[in-house]
C-alpha positions in Angstrom: 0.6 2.1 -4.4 3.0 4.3 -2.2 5.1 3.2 0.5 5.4 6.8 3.3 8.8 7.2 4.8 9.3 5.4 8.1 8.9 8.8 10.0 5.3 9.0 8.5 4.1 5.9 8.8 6.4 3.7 11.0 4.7 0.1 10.0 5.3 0.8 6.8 2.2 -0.3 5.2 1.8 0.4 1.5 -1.1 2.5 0.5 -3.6 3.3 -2.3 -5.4 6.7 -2.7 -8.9 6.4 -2.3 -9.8 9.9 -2.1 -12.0 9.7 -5.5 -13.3 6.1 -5.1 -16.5 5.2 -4.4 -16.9 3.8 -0.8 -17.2 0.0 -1.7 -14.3 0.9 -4.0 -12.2 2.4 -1.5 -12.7 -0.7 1.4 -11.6 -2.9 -1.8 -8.5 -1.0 -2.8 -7.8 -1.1 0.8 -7.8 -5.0 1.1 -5.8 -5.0 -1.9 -2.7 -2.9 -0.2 -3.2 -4.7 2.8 -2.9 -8.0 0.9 -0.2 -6.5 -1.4 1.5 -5.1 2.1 1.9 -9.2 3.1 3.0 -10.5 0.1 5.5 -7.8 -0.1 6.9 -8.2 3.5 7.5 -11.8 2.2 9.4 -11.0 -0.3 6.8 -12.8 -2.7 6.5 -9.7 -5.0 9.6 -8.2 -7.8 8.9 -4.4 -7.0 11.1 -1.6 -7.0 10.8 1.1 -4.5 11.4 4.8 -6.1 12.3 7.8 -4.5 10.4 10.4 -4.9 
């Protein structure tokens, strides 16, 4: 998952590539980064946030 800079994507959303998933894969990994997106806002998950 990938988090865009603020000046990209200003509700900073984290995001999975779906690009070479199959359509039902792609609405899955989807739910999961919006899901993931949640728990993360609530400080519920130990991440660390690279730079790229």
């Amino acid at each position: 998952m990938v988090l865009l800079p603020p000046g990209l994507d200003p509700a900073q959303n984290l995001r999975i590539n779906t690009y070479f998933m199959t359509p039902a894969e792609g609405l899955e990994a989807e739910a999961l980064a919006e899901e993931t997106t949640v728990k993360w806002r609530a400080g519920l998950l130990d991440v660390e946030i690279a730079q790229p």
